[in-house]
N, C-alpha and C positions, 0 to 999 in steps of 0.2 A: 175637318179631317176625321176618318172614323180610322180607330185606334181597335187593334185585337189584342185583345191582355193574352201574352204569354209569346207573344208575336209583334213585339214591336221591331220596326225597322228603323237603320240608323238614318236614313235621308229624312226619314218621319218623327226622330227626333232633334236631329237637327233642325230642321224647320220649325218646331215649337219650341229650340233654343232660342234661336236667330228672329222670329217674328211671334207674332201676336196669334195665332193662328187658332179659330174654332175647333173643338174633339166633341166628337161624340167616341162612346164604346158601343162595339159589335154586340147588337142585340144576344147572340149566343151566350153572350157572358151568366146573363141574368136567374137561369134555369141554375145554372152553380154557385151562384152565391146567396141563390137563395135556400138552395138545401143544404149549404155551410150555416148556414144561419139554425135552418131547423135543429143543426148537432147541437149548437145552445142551448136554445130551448129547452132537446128534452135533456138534458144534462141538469138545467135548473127544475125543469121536471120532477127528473129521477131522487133530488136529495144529496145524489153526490157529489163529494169534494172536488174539483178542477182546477188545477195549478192557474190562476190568470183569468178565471172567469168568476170563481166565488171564495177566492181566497185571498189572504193577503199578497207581498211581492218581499224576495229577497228571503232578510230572514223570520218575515211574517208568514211563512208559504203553509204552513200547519196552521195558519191563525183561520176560521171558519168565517167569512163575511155573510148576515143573514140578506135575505131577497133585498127589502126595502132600502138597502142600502147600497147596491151595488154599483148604483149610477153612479152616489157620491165617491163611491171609491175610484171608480174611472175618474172623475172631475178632479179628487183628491191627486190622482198620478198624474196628470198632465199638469199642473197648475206646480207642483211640486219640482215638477224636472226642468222649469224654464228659469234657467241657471244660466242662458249664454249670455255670450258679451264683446264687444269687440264692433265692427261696424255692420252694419246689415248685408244680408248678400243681396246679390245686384238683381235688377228682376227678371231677369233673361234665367239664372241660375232657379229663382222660386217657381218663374211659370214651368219648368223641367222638372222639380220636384213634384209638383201638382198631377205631373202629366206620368211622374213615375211613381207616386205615390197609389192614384185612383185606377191607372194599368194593374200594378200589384197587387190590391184588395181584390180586383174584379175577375182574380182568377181564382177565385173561391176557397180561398186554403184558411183564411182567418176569422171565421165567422160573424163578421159584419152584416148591419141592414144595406140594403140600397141605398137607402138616404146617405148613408156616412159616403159612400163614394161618387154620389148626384153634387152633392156638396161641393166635395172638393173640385170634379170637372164646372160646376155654375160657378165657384172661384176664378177658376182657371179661365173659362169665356167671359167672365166679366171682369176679367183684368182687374178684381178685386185681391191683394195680393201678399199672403202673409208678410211681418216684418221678421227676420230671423235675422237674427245676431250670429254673426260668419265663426265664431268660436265659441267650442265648452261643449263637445262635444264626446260624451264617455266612449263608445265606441264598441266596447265589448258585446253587447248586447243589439247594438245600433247606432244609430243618430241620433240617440234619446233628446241630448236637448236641443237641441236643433227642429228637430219633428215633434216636438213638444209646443214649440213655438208655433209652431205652421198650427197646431192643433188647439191649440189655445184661441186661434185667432177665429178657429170653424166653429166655438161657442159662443163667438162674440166677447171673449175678451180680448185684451192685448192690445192691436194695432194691424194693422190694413194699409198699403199702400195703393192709391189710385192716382194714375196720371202725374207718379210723381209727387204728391200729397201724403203725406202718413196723417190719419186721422184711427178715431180711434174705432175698432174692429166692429162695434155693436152698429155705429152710424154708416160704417162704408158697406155693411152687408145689407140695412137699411136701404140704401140707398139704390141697390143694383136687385129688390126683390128677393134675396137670400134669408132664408129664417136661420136663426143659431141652431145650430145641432144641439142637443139632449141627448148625453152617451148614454150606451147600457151597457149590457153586461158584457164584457171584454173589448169593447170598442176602443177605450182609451188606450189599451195597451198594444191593441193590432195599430193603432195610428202612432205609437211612438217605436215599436220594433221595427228594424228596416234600416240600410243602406243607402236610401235616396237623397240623400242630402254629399254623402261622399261621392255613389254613382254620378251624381249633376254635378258634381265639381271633376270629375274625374273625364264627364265627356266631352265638357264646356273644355278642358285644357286638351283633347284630341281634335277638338273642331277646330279651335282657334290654331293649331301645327299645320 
């Protein structure tokens, strides 16, 4: 099914509720996210400070992160916010997330590489399938852990479920051809800002009425 970020339809996501269903995204996308990507760049270019891309978060937001570190600092946030608990959500709700996650990025507003949202759609068609813990959930900001989880799992750690199976994240990506992502600089935080995890529970309870 080809998917236009910024233009999803509900039959189209229903359908990726309800079944298993192949996505590609509309080639049009790719021209915009990759010159969101360029604002990165020359931002780490230029020297200057960037709330979320070379500085700290919260009340570190004055703190200056230098280059060589700033993947760890992504790695650092995601690994940090996986805080949930409670039972996993179901996979009909994670493969929605996936599909409303890599929609999102691919409308070029968060300066992500392509790889971060190839990722998540090869998750998504290889029924390779984050384990996310249904509560702990801050909310203010987003889904943080919730989509922390989901993001955790695109590095290959955490846990993966396939077919039913939770095995652990590094072997099921293994398994389906998926390499672990390598965040840079502001990736981890465009993959834990975001709604998708309330939106899929939100659309999952209008499908099911």
């Amino acid at each position: 099914m080809k998917l236009t970020p910024g233009n999803l339809q509900h039959r189209q996501q229903e359908q990726c509720f309800r079944h298993h269903v192949p996505i590609e995204l509309d080639d049009s996308c790719w021209d915009t996210v990759n010159r969101s990507r360029e604002v990165v760049a020359k931002v780490l270019q230029s020297g200057k400070t960037v709330y979320g891309v070379n500085t700290g978060f919260g009340l570190l937001a004055n703190k200056s992160i230098s280059s060589e570190s700033l993947g760890q600092l992504q790695l650092n946030l995601v690994r940090s916010h996986c805080a949930g608990t409670g039972p996993l959500l179901d996979d009909e709700i994670v493969r929605l997330i996936l599909v409303l996650k890599s929609t999102s990025l691919a409308r070029g507003f968060s300066g992500v590489r392509p790889i971060v949202i190839r990722t998540l759609v090869d998750c998504h068609n290889a029924n390779a399938l984050p384990c996310i813990p249904s509560k702990g959930s801050v909310g203010a900001s987003g889904d943080l852990a919730p989509l922390a989880h989901m993001s955790l799992a695109l590095i290959g750690e955490g846990h993966v479920r396939i077919d039913g199976d939770e095995i652990a994240a590094v072997e099921g990506l293994s398994s389906k051809n998926i390499a672990p992502l390598e965040l840079g600089a502001k990736e981890g935080i465009a993959l834990l800002n975001g709604t998708q995890v309330s939106t899929a529970l939100a659309l999952a309870g209008l499908y099911d009425t």
